[in-house]
gemmi code that builds the backbone of each chain (N, CA, C; Angstrom):
import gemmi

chains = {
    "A": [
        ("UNK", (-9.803, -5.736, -7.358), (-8.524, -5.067, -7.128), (-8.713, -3.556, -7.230)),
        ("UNK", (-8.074, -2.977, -6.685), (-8.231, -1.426, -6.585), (-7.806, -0.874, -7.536)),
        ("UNK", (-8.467, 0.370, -8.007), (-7.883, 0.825, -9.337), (-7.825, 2.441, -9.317)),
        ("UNK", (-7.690, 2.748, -9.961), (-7.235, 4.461, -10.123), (-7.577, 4.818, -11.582)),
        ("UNK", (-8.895, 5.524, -11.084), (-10.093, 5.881, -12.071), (-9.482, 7.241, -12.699)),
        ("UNK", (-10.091, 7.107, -13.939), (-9.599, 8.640, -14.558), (-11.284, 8.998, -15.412)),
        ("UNK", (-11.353, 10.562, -15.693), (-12.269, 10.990, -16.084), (-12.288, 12.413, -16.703)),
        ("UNK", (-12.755, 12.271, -18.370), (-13.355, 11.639, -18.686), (-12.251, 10.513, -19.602)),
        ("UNK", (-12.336, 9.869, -20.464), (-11.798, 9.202, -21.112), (-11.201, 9.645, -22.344)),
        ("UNK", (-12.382, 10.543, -22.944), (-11.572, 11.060, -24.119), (-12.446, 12.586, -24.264)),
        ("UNK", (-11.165, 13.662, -24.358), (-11.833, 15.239, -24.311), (-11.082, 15.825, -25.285)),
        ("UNK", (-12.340, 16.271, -26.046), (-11.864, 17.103, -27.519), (-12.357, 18.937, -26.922)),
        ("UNK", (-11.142, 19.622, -26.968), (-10.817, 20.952, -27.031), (-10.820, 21.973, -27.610)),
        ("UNK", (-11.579, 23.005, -27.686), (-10.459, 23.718, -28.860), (-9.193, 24.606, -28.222)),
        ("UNK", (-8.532, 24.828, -29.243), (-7.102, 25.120, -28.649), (-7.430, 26.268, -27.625)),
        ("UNK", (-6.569, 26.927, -26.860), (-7.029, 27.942, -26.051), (-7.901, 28.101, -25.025)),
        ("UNK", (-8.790, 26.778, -24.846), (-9.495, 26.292, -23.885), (-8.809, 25.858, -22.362)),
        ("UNK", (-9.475, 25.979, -21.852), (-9.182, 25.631, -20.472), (-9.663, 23.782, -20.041)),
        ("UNK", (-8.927, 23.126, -19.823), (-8.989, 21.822, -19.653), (-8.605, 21.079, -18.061)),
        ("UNK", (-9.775, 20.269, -17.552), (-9.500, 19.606, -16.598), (-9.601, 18.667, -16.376)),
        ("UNK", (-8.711, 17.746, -16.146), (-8.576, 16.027, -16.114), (-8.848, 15.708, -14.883)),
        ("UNK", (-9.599, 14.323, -14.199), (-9.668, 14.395, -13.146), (-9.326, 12.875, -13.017)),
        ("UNK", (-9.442, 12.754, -11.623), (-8.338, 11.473, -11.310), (-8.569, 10.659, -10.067)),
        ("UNK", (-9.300, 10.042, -9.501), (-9.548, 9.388, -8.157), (-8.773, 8.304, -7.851)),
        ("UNK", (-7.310, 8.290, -7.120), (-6.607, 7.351, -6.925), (-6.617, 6.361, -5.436)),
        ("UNK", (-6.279, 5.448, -5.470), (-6.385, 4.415, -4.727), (-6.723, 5.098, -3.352)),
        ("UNK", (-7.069, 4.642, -2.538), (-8.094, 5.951, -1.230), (-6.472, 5.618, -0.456)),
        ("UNK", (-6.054, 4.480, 0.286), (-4.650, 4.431, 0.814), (-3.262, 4.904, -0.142)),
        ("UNK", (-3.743, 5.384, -0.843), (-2.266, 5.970, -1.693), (-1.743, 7.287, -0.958)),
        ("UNK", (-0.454, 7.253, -1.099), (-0.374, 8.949, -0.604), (0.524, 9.706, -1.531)),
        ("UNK", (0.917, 8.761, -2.762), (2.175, 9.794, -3.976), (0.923, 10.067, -5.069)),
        ("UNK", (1.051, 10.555, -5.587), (0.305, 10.814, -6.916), (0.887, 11.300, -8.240)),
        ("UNK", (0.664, 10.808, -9.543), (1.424, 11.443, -10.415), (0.714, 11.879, -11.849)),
        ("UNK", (1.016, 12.663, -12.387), (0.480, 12.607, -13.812), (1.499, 12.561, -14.829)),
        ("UNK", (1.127, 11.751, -15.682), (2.181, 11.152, -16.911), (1.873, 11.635, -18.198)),
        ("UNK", (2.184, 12.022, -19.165), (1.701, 12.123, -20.264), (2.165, 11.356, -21.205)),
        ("UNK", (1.560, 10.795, -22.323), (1.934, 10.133, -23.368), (1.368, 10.133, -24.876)),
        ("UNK", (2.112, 11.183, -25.879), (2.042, 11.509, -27.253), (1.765, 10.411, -28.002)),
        ("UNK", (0.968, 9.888, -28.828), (0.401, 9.141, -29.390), (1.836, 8.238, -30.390)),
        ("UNK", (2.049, 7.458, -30.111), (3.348, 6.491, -30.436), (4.760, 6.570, -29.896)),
        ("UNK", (4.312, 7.291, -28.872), (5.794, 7.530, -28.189), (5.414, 7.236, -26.768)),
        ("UNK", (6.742, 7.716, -26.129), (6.743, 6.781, -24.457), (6.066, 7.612, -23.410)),
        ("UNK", (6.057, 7.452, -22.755), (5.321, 7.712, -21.237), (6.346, 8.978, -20.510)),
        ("UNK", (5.942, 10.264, -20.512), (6.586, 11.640, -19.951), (5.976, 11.463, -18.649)),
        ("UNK", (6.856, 11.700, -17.839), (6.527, 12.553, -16.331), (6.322, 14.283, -16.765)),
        ("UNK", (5.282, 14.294, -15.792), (4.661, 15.489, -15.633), (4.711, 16.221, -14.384)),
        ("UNK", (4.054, 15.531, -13.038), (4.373, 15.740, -12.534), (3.967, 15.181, -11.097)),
        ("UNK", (4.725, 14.981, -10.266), (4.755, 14.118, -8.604), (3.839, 15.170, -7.427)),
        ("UNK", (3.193, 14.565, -6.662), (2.401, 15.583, -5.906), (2.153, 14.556, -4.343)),
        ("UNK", (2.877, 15.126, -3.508), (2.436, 14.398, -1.588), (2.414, 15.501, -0.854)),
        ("UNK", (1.716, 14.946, 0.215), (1.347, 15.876, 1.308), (0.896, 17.362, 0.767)),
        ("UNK", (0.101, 17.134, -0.391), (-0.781, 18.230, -0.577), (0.470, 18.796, -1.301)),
        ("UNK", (1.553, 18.851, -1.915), (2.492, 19.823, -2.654), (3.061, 18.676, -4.014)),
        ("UNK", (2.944, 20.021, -4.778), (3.923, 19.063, -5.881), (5.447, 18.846, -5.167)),
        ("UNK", (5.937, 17.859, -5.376), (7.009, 17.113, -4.966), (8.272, 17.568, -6.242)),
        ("UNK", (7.743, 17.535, -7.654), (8.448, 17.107, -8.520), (7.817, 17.805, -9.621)),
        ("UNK", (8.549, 18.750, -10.701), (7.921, 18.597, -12.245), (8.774, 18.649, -13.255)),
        ("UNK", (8.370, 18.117, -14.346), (9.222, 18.575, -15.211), (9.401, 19.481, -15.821)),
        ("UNK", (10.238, 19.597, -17.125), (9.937, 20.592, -18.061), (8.628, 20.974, -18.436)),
        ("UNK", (8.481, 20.021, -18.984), (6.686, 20.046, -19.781), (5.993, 20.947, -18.663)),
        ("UNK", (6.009, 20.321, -17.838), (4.829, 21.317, -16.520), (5.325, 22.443, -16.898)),
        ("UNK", (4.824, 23.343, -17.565), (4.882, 24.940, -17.132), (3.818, 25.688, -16.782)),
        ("UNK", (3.920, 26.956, -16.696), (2.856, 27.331, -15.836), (1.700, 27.454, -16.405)),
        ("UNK", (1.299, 26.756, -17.569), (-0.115, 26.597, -18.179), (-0.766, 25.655, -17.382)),
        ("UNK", (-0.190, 24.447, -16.602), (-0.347, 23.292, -16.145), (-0.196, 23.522, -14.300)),
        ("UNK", (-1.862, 23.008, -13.942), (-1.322, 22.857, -12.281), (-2.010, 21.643, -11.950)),
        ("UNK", (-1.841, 21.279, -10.644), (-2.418, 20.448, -10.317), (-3.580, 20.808, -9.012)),
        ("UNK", (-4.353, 19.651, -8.231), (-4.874, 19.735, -7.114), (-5.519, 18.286, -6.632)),
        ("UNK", (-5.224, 18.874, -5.254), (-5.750, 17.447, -4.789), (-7.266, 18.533, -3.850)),
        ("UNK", (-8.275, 18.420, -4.699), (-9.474, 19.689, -3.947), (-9.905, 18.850, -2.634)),
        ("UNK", (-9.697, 17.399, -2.472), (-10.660, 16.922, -1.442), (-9.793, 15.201, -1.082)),
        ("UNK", (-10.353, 14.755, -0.272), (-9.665, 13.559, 0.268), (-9.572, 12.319, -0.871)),
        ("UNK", (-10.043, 12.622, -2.267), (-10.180, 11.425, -3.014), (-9.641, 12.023, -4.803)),
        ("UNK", (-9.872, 13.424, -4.904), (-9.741, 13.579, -6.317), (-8.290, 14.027, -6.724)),
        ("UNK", (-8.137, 14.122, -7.471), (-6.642, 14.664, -8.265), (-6.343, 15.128, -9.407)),
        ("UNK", (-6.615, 16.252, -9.895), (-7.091, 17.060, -10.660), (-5.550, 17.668, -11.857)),
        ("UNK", (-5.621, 17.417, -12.772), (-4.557, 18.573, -13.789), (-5.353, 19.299, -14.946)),
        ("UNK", (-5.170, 20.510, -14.625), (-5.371, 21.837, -15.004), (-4.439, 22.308, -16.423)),
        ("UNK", (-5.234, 22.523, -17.291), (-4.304, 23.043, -18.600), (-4.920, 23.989, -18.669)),
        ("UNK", (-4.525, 25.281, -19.011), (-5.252, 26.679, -18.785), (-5.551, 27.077, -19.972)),
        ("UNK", (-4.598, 26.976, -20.971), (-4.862, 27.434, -22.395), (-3.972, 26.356, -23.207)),
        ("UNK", (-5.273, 25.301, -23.890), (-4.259, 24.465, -24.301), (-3.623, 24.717, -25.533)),
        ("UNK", (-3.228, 24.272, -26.155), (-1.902, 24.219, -27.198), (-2.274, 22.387, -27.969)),
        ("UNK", (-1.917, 22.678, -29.492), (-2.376, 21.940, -30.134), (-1.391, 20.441, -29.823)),
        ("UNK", (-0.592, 21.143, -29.069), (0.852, 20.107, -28.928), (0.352, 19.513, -27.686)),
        ("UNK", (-0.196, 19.509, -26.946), (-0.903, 18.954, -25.451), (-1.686, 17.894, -25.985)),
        ("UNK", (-1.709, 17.921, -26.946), (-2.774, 16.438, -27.793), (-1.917, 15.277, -27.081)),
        ("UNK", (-2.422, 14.459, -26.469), (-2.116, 13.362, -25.726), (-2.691, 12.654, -24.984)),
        ("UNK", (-2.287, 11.107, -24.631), (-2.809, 10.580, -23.518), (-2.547, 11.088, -22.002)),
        ("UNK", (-2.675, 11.293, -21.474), (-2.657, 11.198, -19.780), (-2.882, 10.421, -18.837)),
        ("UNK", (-2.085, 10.396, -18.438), (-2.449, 9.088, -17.320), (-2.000, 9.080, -15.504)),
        ("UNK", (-2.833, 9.195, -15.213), (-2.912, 9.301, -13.334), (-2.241, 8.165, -12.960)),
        ("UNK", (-1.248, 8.518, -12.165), (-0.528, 6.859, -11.479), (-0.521, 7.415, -9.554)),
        ("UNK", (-0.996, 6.236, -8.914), (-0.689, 6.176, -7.799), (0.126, 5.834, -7.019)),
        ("UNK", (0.324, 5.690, -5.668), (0.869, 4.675, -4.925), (1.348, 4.802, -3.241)),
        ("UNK", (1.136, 3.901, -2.815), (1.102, 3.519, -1.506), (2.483, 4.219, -0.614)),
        ("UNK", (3.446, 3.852, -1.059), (4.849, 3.757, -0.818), (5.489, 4.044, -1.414)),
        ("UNK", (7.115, 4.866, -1.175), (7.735, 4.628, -1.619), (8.242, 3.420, -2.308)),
        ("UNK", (9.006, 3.537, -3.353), (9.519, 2.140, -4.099), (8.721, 1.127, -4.476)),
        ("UNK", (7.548, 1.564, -4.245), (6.660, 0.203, -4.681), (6.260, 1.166, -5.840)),
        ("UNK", (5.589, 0.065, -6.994), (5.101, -0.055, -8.538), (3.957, 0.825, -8.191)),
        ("UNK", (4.318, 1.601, -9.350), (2.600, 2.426, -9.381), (1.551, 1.826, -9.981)),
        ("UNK", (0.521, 2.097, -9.693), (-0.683, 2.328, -10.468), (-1.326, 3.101, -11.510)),
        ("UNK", (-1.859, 2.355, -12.420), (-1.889, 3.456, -13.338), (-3.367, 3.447, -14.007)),
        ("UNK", (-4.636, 4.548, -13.989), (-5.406, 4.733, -14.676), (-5.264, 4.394, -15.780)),
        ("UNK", (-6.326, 3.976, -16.507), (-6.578, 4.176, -18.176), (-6.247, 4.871, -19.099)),
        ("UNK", (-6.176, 5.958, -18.227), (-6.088, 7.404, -18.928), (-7.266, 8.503, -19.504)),
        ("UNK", (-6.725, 9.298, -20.268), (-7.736, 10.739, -20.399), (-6.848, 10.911, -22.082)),
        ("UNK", (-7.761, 10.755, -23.072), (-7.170, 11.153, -24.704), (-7.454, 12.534, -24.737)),
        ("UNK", (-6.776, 13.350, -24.757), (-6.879, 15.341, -24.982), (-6.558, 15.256, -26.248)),
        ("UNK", (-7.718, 16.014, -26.598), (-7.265, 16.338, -28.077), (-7.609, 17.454, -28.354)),
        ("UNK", (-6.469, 18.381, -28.899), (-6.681, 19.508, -28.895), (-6.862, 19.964, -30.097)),
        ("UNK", (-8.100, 20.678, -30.641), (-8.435, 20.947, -32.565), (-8.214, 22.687, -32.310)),
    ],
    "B": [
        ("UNK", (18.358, 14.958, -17.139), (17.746, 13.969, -16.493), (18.047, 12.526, -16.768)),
        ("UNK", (17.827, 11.782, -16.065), (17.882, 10.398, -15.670), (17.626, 9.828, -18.023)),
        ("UNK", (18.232, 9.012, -18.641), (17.759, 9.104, -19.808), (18.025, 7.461, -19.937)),
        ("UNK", (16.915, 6.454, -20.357), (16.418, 5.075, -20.412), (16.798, 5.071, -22.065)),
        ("UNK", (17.503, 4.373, -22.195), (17.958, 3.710, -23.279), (17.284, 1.995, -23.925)),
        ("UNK", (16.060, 2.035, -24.277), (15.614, 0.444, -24.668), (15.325, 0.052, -26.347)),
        ("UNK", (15.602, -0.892, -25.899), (16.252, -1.877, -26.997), (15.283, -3.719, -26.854)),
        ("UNK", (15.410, -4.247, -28.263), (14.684, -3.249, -29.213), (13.837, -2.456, -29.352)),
        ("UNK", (13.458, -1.728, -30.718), (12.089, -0.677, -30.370), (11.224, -1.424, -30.569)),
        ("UNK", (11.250, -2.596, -31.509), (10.343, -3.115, -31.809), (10.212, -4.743, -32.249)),
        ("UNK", (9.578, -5.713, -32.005), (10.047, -6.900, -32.193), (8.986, -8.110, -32.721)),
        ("UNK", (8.991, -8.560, -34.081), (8.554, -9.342, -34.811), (8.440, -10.975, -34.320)),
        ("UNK", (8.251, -11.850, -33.837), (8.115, -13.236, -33.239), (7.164, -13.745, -33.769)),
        ("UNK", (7.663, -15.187, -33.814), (6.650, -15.931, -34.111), (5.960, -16.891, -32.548)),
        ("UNK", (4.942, -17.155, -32.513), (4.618, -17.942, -31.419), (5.146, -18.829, -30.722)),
        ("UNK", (5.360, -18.883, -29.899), (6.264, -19.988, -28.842), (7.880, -19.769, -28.541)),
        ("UNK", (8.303, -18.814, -29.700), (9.466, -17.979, -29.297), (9.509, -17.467, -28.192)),
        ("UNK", (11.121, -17.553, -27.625), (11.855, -16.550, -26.230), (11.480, -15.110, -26.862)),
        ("UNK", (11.418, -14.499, -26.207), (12.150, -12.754, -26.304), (13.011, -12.131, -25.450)),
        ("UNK", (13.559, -11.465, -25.416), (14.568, -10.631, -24.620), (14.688, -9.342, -24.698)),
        ("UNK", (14.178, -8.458, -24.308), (14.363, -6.821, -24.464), (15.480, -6.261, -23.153)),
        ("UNK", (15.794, -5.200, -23.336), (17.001, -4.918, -22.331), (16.433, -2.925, -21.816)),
        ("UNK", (17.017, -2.389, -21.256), (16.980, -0.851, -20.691), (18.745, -0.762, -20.287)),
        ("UNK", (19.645, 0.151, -20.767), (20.619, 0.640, -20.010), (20.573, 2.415, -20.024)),
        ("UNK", (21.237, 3.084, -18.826), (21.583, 4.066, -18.672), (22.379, 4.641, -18.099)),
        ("UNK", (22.582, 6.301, -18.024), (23.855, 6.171, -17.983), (23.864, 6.397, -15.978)),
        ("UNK", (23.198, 6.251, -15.837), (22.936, 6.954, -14.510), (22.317, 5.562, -13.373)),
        ("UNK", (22.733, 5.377, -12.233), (22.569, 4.141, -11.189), (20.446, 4.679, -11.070)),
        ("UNK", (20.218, 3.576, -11.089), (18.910, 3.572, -10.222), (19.026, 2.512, -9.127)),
        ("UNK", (17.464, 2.867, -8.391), (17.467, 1.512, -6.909), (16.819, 0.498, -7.641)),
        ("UNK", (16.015, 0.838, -8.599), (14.603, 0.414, -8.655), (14.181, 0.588, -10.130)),
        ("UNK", (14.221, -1.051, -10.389), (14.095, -1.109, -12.062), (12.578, -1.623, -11.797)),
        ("UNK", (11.643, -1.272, -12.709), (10.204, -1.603, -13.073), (10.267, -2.110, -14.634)),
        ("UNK", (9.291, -2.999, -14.676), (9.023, -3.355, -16.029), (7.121, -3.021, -16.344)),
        ("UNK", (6.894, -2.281, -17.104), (5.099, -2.449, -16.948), (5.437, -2.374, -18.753)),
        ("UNK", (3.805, -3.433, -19.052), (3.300, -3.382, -20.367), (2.004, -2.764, -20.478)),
        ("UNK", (2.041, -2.249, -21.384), (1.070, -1.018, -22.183), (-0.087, -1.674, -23.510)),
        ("UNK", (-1.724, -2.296, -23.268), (-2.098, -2.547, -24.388), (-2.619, -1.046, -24.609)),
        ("UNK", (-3.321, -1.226, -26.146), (-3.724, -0.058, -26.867), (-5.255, 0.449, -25.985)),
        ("UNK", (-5.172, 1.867, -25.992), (-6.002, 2.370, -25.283), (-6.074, 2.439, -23.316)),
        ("UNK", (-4.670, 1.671, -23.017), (-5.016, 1.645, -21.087), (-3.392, 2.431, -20.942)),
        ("UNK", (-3.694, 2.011, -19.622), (-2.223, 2.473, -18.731), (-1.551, 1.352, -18.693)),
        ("UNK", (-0.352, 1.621, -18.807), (0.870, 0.729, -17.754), (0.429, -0.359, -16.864)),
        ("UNK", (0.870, -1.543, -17.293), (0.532, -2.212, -16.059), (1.609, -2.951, -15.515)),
        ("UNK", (2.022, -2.935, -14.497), (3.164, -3.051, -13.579), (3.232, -4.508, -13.782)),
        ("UNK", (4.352, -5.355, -14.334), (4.344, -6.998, -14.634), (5.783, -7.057, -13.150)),
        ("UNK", (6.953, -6.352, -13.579), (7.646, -7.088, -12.778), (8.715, -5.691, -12.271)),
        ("UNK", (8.905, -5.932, -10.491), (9.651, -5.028, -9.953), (11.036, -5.147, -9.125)),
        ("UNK", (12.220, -4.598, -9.181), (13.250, -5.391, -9.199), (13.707, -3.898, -8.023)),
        ("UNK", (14.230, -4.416, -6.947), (14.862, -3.374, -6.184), (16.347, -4.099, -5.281)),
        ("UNK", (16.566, -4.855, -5.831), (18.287, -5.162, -5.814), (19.087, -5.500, -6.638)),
        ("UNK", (20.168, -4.726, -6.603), (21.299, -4.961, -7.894), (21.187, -6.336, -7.893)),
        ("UNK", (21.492, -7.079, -9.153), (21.445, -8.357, -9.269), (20.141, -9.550, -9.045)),
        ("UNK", (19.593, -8.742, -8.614), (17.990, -9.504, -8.639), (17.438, -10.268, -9.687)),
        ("UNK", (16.806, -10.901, -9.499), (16.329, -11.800, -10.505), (14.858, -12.373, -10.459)),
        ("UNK", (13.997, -11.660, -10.713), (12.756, -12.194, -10.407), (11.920, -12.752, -11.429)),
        ("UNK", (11.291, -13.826, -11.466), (10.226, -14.251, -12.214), (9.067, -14.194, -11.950)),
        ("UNK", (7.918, -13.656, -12.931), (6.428, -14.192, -13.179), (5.723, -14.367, -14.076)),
        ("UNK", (5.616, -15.881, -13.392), (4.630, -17.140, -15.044), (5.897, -17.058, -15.889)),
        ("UNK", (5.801, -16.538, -17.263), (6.458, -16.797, -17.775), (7.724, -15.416, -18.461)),
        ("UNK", (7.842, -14.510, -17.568), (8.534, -13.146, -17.589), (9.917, -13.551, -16.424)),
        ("UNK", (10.827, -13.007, -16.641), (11.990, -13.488, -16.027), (12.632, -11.669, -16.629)),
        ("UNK", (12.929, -11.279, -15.467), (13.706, -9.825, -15.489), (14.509, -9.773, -14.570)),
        ("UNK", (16.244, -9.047, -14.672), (17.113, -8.859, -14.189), (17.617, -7.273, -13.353)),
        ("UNK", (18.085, -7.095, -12.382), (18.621, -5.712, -12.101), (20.141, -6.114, -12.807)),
        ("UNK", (20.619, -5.160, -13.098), (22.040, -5.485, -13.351), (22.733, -4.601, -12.332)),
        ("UNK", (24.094, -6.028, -11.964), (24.637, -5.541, -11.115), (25.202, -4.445, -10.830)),
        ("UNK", (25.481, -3.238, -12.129), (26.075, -2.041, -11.953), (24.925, -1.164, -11.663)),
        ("UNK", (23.589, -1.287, -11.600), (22.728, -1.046, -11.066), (22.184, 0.220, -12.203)),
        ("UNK", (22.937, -0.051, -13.843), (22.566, 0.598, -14.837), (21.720, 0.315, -15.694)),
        ("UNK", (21.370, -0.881, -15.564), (20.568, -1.623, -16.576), (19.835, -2.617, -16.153)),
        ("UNK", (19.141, -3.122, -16.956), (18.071, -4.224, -16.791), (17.827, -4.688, -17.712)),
        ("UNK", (17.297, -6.160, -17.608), (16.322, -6.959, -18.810), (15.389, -7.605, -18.668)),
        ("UNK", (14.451, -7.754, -19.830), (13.375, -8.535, -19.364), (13.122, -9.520, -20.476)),
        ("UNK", (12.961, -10.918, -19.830), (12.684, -12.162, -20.905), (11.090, -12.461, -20.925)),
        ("UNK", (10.914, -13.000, -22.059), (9.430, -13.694, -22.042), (9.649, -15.387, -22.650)),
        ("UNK", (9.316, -16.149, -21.898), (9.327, -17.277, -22.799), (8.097, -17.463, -23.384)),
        ("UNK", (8.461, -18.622, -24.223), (7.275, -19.309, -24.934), (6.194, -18.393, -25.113)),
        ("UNK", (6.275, -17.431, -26.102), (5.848, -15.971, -26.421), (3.861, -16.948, -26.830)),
        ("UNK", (3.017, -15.925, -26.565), (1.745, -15.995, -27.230), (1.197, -15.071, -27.404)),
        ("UNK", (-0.086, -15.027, -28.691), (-0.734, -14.326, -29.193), (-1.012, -12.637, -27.663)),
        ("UNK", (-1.499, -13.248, -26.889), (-1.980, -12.002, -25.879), (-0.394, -11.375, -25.528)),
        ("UNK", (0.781, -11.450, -25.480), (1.810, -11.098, -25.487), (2.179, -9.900, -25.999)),
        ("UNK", (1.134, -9.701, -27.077), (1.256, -8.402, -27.678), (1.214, -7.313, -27.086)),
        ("UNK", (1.961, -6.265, -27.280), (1.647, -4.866, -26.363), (3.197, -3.835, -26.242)),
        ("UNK", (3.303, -3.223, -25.895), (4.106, -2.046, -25.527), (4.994, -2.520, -24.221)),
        ("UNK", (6.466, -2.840, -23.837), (6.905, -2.552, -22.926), (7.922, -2.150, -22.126)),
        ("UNK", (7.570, -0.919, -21.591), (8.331, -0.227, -21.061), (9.365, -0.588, -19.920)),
        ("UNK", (10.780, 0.227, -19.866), (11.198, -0.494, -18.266), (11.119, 0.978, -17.908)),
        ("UNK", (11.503, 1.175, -16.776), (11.595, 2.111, -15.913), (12.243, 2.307, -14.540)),
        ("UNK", (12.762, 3.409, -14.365), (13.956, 3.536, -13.642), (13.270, 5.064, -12.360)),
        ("UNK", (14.152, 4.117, -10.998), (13.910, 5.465, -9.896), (15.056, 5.277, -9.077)),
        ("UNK", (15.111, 6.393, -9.281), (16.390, 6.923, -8.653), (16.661, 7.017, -7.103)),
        ("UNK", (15.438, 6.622, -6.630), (15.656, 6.104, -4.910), (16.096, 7.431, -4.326)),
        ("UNK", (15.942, 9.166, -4.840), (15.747, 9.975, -4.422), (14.682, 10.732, -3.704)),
        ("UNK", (14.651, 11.713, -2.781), (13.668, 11.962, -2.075), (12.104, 11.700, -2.723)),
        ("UNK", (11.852, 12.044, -4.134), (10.340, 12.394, -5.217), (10.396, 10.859, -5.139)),
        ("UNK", (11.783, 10.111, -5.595), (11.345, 8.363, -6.481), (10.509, 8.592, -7.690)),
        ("UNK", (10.827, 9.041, -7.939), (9.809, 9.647, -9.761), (10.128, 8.712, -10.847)),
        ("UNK", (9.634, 7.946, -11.189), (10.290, 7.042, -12.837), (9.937, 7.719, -13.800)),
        ("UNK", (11.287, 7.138, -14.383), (11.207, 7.808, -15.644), (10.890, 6.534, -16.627)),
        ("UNK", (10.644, 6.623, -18.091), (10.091, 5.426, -18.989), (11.589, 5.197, -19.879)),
        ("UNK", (11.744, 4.068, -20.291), (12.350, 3.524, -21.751), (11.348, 4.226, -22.765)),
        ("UNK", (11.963, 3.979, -24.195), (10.703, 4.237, -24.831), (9.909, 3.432, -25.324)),
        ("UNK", (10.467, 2.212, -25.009), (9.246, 1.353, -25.387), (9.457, 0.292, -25.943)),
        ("UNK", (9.473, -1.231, -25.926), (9.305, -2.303, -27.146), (7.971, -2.970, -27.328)),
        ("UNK", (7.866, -2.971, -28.907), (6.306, -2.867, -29.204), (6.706, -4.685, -29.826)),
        ("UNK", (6.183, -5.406, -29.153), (5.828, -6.625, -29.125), (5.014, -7.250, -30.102)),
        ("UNK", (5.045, -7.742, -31.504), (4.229, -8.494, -32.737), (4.484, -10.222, -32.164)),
        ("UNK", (3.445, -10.616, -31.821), (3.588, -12.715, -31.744), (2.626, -12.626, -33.044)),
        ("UNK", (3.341, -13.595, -33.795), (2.443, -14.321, -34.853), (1.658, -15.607, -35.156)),
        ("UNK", (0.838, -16.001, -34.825), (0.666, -16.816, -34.470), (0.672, -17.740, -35.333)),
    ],
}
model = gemmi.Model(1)
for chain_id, residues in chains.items():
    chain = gemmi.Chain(chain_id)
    for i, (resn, *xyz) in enumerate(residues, 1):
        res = gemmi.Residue()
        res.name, res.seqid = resn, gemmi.SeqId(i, " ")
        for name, pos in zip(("N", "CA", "C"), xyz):
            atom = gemmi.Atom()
            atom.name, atom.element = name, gemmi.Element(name[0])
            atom.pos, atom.b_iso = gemmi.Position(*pos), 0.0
            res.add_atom(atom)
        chain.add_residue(res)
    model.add_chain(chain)
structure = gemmi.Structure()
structure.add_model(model)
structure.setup_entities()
């Protein structure tokens, strides 16, 4: 079954560092998303990205945070200077279509010391 | 924003028990999702509901759209040990992005 790889799995920081998550989602997908999720709590949108543009962000996205899609397969989020509060899971979700169920990587553990 | 209200947070069972967890909000979605969360992965998409009143089953998961198109639920029968896990519902607003947003979560204990 097709899956939506994330890399690396787990990245220790120090604060103020520059951080990049990377993300290879389903090759027929065309939405892309990044989620974040604080260690015992729920699943944040971050942020939606088609046709090469973010679509969607939230709060959280500010301008420490970008994204990219550099090439026909990767999907990249960018933390520029992290913050001890960015300590979290991450997680790449795909998908084909509208309205259909995403996909969701493993994720990426940031931990920021 | 769109804000997922779930219930319970958290839920104690013994083996072979029903469960029932629920999501309401205050806001219509198209498109209720249910995905469960073990420790250390992503979301994994169990059951997807895109008509008010829908009713879909799989194996042994049985989830509802509700007809005001505010809420949802999701059953488990005859609960077992692998049952355990995190699960979220989730809601899209069938707007141009379709972006879901999460519940926060019911964290699932079977005892066996």
């Amino acid at each position: 079954e097709p899956e939506v790889t994330q890399t690396p799995s787990h990245q220790v920081t120090q604060m103020g560092q520059e951080v990049i998550l990377r993300c290879v989602p389903i090759s027929n997908h065309l939405y892309f998303y990044w989620y974040r999720q604080i260690l015992g709590q729920k699943v944040e949108f971050l942020v939606s990205f088609y046709n090469n543009e973010i679509s969607e962000k939230s709060e959280i996205f500010d301008d420490q945070f970008s994204v990219e899609r550099p090439d026909g397969s990767n999907f990249t989020l960018k933390i520029r200077s992290t913050k001890l509060e960015d300590s979290a899971m991450y997680f790449c979700a795909s998908r084909e279509k509208v309205f259909y169920g995403y996909t969701f990587g493993s994720g990426t553990r940031l931990t920021v010391v | 924003g769109q804000q997922l209200n779930q219930s319970p947070q958290s839920m104690f069972i013994q083996e072979g028990e029903d469960v029932s967890m629920n999501c309401t909000s205050s806001s219509i979605f198209n498109t209720w999702l249910w995905y469960k969360q073990e420790p250390g992965e992503g979301p994994v998409l169990l059951i997807a509901l895109y008509k008010a009143g829908e009713l879909t089953s799989n194996g042994r998961l049985t989830a509802q759209f509700g007809i005001t198109r505010k809420d949802s639920f999701l059953n488990i029968s005859a609960s077992i040990p692998s049952d355990v896990g995190i699960y979220f519902c989730a809601g899209q607003t069938g707007n141009n992005n379709n972006d879901m947003r999460f519940g926060a979560g019911t964290r699932l204990t079977v005892k066996p």
